[in-house]
DRENDO-1510 file (C-alpha; in Angstrom, 1 decimal, always signed):
<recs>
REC; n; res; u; v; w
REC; 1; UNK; -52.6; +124.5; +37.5 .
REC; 2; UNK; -53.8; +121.1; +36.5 .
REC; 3; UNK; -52.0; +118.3; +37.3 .
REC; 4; UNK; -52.5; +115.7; +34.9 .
REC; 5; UNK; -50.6; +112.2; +33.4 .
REC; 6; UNK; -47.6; +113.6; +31.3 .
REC; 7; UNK; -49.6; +112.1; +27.9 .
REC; 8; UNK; -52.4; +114.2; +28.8 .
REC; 9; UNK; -50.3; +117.8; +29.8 .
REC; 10; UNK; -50.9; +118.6; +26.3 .
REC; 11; UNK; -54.8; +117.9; +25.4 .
REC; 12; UNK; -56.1; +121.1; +23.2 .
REC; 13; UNK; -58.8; +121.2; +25.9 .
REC; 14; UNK; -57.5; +120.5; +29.4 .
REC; 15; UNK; -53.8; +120.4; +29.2 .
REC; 16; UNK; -51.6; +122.7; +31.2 .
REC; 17; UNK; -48.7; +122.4; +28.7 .
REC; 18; UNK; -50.4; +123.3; +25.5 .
REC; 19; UNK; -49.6; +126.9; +24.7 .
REC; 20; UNK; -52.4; +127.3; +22.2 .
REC; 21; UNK; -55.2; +125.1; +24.3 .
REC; 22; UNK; -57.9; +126.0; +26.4 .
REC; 23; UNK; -56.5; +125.2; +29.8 .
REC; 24; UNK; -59.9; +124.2; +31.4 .
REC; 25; UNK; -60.1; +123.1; +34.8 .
REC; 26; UNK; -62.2; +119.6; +35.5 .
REC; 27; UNK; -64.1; +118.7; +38.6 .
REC; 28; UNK; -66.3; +116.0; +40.1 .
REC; 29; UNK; -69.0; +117.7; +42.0 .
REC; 30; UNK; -70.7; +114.4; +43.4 .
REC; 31; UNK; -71.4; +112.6; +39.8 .
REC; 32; UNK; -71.2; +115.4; +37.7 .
REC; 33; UNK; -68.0; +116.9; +35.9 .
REC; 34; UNK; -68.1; +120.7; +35.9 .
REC; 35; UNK; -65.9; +123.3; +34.1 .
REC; 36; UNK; -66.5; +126.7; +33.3 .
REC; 37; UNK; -65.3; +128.2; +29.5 .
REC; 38; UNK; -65.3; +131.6; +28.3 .
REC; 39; UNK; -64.5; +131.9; +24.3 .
REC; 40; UNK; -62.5; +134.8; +23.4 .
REC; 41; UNK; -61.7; +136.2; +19.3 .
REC; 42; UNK; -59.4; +133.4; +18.5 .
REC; 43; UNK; -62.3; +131.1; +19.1 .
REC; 44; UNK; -64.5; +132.4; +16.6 .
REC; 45; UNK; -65.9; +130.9; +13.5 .
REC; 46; UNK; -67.4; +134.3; +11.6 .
REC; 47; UNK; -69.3; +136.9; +13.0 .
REC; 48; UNK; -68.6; +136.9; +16.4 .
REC; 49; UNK; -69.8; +133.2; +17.0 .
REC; 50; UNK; -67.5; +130.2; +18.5 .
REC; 51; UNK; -66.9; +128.0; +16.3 .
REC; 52; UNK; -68.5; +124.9; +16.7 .
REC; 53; UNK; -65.6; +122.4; +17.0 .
REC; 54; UNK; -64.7; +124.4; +20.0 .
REC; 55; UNK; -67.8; +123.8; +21.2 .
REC; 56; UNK; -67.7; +120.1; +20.5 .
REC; 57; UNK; -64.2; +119.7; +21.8 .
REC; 58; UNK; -65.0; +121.5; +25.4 .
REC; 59; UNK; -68.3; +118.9; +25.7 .
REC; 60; UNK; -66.3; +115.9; +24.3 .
REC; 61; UNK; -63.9; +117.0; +27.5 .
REC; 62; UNK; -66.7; +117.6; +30.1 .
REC; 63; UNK; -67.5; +113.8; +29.6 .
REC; 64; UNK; -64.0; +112.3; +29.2 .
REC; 65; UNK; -63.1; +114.1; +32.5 .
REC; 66; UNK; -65.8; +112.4; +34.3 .
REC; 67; UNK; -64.0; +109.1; +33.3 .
REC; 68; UNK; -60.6; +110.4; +34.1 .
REC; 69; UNK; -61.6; +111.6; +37.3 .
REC; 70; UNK; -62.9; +108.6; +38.2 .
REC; 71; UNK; -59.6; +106.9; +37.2 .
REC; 72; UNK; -60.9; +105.4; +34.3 .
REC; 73; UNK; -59.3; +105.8; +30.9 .
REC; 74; UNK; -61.4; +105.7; +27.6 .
REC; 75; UNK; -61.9; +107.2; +24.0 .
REC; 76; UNK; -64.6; +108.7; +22.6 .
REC; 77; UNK; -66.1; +106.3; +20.1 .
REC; 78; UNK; -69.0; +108.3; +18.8 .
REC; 79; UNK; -71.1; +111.7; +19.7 .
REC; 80; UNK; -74.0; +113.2; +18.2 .
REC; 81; UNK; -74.0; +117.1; +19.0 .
REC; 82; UNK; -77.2; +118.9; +18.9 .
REC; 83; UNK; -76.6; +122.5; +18.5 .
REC; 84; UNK; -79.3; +125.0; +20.1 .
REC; 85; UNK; -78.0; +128.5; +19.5 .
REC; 86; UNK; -74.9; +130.3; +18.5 .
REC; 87; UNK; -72.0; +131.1; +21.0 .
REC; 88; UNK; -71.0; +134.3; +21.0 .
REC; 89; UNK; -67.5; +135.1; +21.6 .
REC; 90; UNK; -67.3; +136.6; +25.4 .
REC; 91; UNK; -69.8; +134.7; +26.7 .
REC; 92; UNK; -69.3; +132.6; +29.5 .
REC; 93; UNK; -70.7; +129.1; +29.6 .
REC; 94; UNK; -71.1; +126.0; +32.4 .
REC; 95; UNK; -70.0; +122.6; +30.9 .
REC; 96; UNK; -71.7; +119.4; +32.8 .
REC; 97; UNK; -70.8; +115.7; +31.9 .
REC; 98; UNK; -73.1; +113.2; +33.3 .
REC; 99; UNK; -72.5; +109.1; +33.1 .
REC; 100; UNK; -76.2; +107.8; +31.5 .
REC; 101; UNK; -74.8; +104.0; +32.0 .
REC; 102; UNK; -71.9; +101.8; +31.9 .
REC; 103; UNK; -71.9; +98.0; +30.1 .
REC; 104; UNK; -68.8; +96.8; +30.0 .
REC; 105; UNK; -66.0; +98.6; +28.6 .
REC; 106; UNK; -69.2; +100.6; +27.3 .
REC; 107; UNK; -70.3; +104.2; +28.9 .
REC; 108; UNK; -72.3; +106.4; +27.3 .
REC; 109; UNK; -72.1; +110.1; +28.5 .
REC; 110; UNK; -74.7; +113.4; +28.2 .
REC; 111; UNK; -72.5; +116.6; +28.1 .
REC; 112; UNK; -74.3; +120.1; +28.2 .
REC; 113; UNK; -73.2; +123.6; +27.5 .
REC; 114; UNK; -74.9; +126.0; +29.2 .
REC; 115; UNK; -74.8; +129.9; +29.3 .
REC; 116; UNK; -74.2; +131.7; +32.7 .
REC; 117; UNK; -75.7; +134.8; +31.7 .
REC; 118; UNK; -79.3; +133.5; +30.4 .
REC; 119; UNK; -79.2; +129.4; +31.6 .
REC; 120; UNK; -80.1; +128.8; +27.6 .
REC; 121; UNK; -78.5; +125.3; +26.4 .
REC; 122; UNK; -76.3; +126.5; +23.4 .
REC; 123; UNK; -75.5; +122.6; +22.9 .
REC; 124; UNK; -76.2; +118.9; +24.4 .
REC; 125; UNK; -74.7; +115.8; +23.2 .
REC; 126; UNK; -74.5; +112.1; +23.9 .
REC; 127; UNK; -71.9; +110.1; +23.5 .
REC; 128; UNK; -70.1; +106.6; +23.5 .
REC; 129; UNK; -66.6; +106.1; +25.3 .
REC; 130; UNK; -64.9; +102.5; +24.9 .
REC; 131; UNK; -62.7; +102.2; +28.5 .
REC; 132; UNK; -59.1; +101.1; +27.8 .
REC; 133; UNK; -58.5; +97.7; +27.4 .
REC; 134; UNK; -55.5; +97.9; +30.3 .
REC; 135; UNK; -58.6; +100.0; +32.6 .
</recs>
């Protein structure tokens, strides 16, 4: 089980606690942040495909992870999403977050969903996190 701060044991994405979340599993594996994500049918937006907010929210989480596994803590302030094909339900996917560069309280963060069974990208996005004023 993850082990997280007690304000995070019940994040839709990563948190342990949440009975209706996704319960992924973050790692550092030297600078990148790695899960792995598998939609099932109560993940679907019509006809078999994941909807995308789940898809946004498990690559929003692929690069906040990166920051929280490096002890740092920060919100998203902006992503754009580029989505490159359709998810369908059942099919497994690798998440990777990657840190592009920090500026001050300022990091900005590539996140990529990738699918096991093919290596196509089904979605990329870059965003903006804004550490914590108290980080």
């Amino acid at each position: 089980m993850n082990t997280l701060r007690s304000d995070a044991n019940h994040c839709f994405v990563c948190g342990p606690a949440n009975d209706f979340g996704l319960h992924l599993e973050f790692r550092l594996d030297g600078d990148v942040c790695r899960s792995e994500f598998t939609p099932g049918p109560t993940h679907c937006g019509y006809d078999g495909v994941t909807h995308g907010g789940i898809v946004f929210s498990v690559l929003d989480d692929v690069m906040a992870n990166w920051l929280f596994l490096k002890g740092l803590r920060a919100y998203t302030a902006k992503c754009d999403i580029r989505y490159k094909d359709s998810l369908p339900t059942g099919t497994a996917v690798r998440l990777e977050g990657r840190c592009v560069k920090q500026r001050g309280r300022l990091t900005i963060m590539q996140g990529t969903m990738i699918r096991t069974d093919t290596d196509q990208i089904v979605a990329e996005c870059e965003a903006s996190f804004m550490l914590a004023a108290d980080t």
